[in-house]
Each structure stands twice: as structure tokens, then as C-alpha cells.
C-alpha positions as CSV (number, residue, x, y, z in Angstrom):
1,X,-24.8,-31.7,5.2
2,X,-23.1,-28.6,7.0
3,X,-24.3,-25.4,6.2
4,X,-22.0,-23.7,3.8
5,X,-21.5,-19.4,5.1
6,X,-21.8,-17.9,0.8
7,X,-19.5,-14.7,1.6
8,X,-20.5,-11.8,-1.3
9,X,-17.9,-10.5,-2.9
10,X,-16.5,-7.3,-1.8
11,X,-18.0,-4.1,-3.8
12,X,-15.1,-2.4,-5.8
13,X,-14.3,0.7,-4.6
14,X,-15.5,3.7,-7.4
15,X,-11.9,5.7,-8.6
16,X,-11.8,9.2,-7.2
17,X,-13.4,11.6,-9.4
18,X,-10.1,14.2,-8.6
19,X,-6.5,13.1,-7.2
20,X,-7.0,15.1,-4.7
21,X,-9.6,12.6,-3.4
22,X,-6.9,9.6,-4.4
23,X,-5.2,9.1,-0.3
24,X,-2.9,6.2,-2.0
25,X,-1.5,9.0,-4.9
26,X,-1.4,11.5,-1.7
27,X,0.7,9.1,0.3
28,X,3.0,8.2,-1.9
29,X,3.5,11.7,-3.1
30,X,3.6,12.8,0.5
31,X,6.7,10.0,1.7
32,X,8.3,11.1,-1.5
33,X,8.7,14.3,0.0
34,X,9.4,13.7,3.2
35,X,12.2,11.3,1.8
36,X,13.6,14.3,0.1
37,X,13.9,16.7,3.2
38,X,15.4,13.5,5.5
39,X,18.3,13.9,2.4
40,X,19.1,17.7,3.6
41,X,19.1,17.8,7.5
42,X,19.2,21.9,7.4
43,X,16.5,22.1,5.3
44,X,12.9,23.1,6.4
45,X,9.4,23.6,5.5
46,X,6.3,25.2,7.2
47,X,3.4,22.5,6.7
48,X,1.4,24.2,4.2
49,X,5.2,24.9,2.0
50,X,4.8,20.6,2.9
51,X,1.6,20.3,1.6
52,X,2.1,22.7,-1.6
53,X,5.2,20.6,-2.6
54,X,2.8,17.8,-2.8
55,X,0.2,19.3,-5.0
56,X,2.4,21.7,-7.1
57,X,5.7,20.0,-7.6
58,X,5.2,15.9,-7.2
59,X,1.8,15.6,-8.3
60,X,1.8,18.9,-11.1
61,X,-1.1,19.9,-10.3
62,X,0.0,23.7,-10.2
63,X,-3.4,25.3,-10.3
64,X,-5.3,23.2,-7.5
65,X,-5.6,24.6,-3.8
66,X,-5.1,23.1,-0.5
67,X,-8.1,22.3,1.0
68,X,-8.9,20.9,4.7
69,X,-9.4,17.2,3.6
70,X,-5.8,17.4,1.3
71,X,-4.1,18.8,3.9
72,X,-5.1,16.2,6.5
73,X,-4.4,13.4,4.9
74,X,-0.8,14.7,3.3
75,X,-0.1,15.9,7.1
76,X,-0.8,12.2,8.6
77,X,1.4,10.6,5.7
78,X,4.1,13.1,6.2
79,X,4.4,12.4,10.2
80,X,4.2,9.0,9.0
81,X,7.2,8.7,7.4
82,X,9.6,11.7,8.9
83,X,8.6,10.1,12.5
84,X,10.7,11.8,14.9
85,X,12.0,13.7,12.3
86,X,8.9,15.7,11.9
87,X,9.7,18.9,14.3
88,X,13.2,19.5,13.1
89,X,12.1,19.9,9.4
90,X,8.5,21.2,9.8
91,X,8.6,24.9,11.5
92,X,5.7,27.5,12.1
93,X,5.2,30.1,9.4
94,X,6.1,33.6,10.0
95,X,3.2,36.0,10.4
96,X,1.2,37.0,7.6
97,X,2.1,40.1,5.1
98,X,-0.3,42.4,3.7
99,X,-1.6,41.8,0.2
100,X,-2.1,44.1,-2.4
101,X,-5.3,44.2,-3.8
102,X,-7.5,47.1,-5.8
103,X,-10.6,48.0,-4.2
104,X,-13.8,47.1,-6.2
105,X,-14.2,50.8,-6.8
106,X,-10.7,51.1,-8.4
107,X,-11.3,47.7,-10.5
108,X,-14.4,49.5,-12.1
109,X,-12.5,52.7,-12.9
110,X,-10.1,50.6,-14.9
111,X,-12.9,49.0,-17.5
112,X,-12.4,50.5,-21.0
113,X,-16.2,50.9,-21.3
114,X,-17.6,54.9,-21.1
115,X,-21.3,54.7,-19.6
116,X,-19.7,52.2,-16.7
117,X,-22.4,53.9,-13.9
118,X,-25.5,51.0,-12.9
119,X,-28.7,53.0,-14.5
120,X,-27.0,55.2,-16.7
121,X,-27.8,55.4,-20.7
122,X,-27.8,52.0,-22.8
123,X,-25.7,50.1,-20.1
124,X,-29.0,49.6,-18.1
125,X,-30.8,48.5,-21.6
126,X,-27.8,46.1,-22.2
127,X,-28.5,43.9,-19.0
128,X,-29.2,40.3,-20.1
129,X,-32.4,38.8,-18.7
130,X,-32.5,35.7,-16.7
131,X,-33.9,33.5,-19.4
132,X,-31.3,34.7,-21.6
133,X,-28.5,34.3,-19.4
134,X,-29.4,30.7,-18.9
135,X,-29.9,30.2,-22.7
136,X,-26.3,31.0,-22.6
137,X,-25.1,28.9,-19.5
138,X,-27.0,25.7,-21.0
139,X,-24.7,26.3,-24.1
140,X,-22.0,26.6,-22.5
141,X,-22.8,23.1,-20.2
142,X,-23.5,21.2,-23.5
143,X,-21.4,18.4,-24.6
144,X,-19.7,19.2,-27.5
145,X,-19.4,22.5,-25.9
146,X,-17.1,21.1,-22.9
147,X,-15.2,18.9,-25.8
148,X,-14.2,21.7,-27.3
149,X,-13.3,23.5,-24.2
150,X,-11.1,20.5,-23.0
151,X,-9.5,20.9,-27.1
152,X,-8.6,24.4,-26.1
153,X,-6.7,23.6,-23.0
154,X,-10.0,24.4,-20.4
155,X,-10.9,27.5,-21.3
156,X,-14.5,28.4,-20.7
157,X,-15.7,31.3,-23.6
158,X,-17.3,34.8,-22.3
159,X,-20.5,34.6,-20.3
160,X,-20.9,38.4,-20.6
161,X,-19.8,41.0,-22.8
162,X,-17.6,43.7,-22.1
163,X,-20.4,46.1,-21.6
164,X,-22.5,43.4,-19.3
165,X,-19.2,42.9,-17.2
166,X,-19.2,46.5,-16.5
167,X,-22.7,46.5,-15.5
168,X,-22.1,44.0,-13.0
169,X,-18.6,45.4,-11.7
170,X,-20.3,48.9,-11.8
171,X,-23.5,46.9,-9.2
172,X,-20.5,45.2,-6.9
173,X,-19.0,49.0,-6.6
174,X,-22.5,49.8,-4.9
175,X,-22.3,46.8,-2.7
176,X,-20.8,46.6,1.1
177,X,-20.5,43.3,1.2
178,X,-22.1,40.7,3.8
179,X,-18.6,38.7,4.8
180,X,-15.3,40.5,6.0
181,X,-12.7,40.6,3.3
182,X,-11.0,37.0,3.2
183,X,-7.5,37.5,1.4
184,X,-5.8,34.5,-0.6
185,X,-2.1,33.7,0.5
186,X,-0.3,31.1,0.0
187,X,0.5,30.2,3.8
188,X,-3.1,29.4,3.8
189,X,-3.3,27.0,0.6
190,X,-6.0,29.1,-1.0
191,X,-3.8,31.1,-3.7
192,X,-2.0,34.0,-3.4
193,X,-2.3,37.9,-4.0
194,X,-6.3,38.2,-4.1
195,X,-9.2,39.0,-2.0
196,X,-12.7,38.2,-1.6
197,X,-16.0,39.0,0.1
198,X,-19.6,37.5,-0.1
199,X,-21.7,39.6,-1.7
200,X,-25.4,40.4,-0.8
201,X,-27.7,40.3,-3.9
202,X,-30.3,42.3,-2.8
203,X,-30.7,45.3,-5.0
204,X,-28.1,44.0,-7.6
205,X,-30.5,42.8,-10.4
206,X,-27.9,41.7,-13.0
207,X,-25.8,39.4,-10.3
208,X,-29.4,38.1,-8.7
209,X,-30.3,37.1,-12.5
210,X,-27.1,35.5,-13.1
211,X,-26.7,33.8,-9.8
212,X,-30.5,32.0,-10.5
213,X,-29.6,31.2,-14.0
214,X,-26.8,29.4,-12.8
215,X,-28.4,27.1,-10.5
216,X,-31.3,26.6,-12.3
217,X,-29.2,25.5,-15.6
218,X,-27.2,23.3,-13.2
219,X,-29.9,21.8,-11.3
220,X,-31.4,20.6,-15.0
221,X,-28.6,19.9,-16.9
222,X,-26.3,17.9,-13.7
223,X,-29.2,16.9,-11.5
224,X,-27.4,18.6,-8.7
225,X,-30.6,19.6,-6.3
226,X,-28.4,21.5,-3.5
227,X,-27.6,23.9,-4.7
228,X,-26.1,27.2,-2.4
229,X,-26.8,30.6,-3.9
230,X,-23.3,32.3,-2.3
231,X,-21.8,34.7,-4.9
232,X,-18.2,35.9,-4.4
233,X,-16.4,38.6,-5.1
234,X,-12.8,38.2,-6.1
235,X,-10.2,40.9,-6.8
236,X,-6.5,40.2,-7.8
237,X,-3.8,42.1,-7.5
238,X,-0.3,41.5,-10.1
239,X,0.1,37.9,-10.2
240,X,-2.7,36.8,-8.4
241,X,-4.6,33.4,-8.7
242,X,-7.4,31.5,-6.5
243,X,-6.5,28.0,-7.0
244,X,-9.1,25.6,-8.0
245,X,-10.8,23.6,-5.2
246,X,-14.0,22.5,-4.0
247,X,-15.4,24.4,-1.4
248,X,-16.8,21.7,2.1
249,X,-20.3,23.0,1.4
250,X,-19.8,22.3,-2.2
251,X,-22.6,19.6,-3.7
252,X,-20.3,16.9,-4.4
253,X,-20.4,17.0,-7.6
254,X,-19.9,20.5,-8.3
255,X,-15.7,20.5,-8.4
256,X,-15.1,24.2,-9.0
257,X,-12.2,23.4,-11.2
258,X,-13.7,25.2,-14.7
């Protein structure tokens, strides 16, 4: 009797945990698109406008930012199907404009809370500690607790108090900063009208707590063992929004979407 080759079925892929990990939605809202602009012969696009239309406008998802993975594969489907039509509606952006952001300083200034100084009065006493801070992030990670954030249209409720926010703000004021100031435009795919630095927790008690409460609630309650300790500092000017995305030295299954 001939030997019979048994061939194992093939292993179905797993769905993408985010469309913006789906290539087949991206593709077809890419062509889409692309079939659009080959409609209106004057009209152009910069390749991140391209990509943005993709996201924002065919696939609705209005809040999400462009990453390096999204915009490679909507970039190779868009060639795709303008062809040779490609350089006559994609065109270079123009150079970047200045953004308007307040200084940490100024953002401080602005809190409605009197003893704002780090180490002054009953605003040192009110600093959460570490334990206490993850007491509150474990409740805040807890089933029912995420149902009922998802009921009220993803909104996460207050970590800190007003008087706690002001401790920390009144901490970054004192900071320099370890990273140059990277600012959030929309030519870039990351938002628009905001800024941020990387801050250095050394000598910033109330950030270093709430930094290690963080990862230690996330390494037990997600089993996510890699987990960075980066904290960033984000300031907004009118309008402004950092889209959600997940950063390329994200663990993968930290989507920093909430």
C-alpha cells in the first residue's frame, strides 16, 4: 500500500485585537480612497492627509493616531491601486507651523487650588501613597469596573483629586525634562495642537509612586511582565488631542486606547 502524505489542517488565523491591525479592512478602506481621488483629477493629498482619510473618515475611527505600521500598509495599498497615478495626487506637505502650547509652569498657574507649591502646607500631607494609589488602579482595572466604563461611552473616573493633580503638576513645574519637546501635528499622524516631553522621576515622589503603582497593578491584574516605566508629559493647547495609538515599544497587549 502507498504511503498516504496526512497534510494538518491550516491553523486559523486569530482576528486582530484593533482594526488597525486588520490589513484586509485597511486595504479596502485604502482603494476606496484612492478610487475617490482618481474621480477628481485636480484634487490632492499629502500622504499622511491619505492616511488620515482612512482612519478618520472611511473607517470612523476619529480618535486613533497614525502610527508607522498603519501608515505602511495604507501607503502600499494606496500605490496599489492609484498606480501611475500616485505622484499627480499625492504631493509633499508644506513645512511645519508652530504650535501653541502653555508651558508646564503656566498649566500649574491655572489650577483652581490655593497651596499649589510641592512641600507647602496640607498639599504635601495630601500625596497618596503607593499602596494606596494602586488600591485605586486595581479598582479601576476590575471587571465590572471597565463594564461600566464601556456603559458610559469609555470614560475612565478620576485617579487623583483635584488637590493630588496639583501636587503632581506643581512636581512636573520643577522638572526639566529628559527628552526635547516632541509637538503633536497632524502632518505627523500623532494629533494635533499638544506637546510632550519625557519626564525624569528622580526627585518627583508623587509621579515615581504613581508610575510603580501602575505597573505593578498591571503586571498582576494583565500578566503583562514588560513593562517600560517612561512617563510623559503632555500639554494641550485650544483644541488639542493626542490620538489614541500604541506606542512600537508598547507590550503588545497594552493598546493605549483608555
Amino acid at each position: 500500500m502507498p504511503k498516504r502524505k496526512i497534510c494538518a489542517a491550516p491553523a486559523r488565523a486569530a482576528a486582530p485585537a484593533t482594526p488597525l491591525r486588520d490589513k484586509t479592512l485597511l486595504d479596502s478602506a485604502s482603494a476606496s480612497l484612492a478610487t475617490e481621488l482618481m474621480q477628481s483629477p485636480e484634487r490632492t493629498m499629502t500622504a499622511m492627509q491619505f492616511c488620515l482619510g482612512v482612519l478618520h473618515e472611511r473607517l470612523g475611527l476619529k480618535d486613533y493616531a497614525v502610527g508607522q505600521w498603519e501608515r505602511t500598509m495604507i501607503s502600499t495599498a494606496r500605490k496599489a491601486a492609484l498606480g501611475e497615478r500616485d505622484a499627480q495626487h499625492i504631493v509633499k506637505p508644506p513645512p511645519a507651523v508652530a504650535v501653541d502650547v502653555p508651558s508646564i509652569e503656566e498649566a500649574v498657574e491655572a489650577l483652581p487650588i490655593a497651596s499649589k507649591k510641592r512641600g507647602q502646607g496640607s498639599a504635601a500631607s495630601a500625596a497618596p501613597s503607593r499602596d494606596a494609589l494602586r488600591q485605586r488602579i486595581e479598582a479601576l482595572l476590575d471587571v465590572n469596573s471597565l463594564k461600566e466604563m464601556e456603559r458610559n461611552g469609555g470614560i475612565v473616573r478620576p485617579l487623583l483629586t483635584n488637590t493630588e493633580v496639583a501636587i503632581a503638576a506643581s512636581e512636573l513645574a520643577t522638572d526639566t525634562f529628559s527628552t526635547a519637546t516632541t509637538y503633536l501635528r497632524e502632518s505627523s499622524g500623532t494629533g494635533r495642537g499638544g506637546a510632550y516631553s519625557a519626564v525624569r522621576l528622580s526627585g518627583l515622589p508623587l509621579l515615581s509612586a504613581l508610575s510603580t503603582a501602575l505597573a505593578d497593578a498591571l503586571r498582576s491584574t494583565t500578566g503583562c511582565g514588560d513593562l517600560g516605566d517612561k512617563v510623559l508629559a503632555t500639554r494641550y493647547g485650544a483644541g488639542g488631542i493626542n490620538w489614541a495609538h500604541q506606542d512600537q515599544s508598547a507590550h503588545p497587549c497594552v493598546l493605549m486606547k483608555y
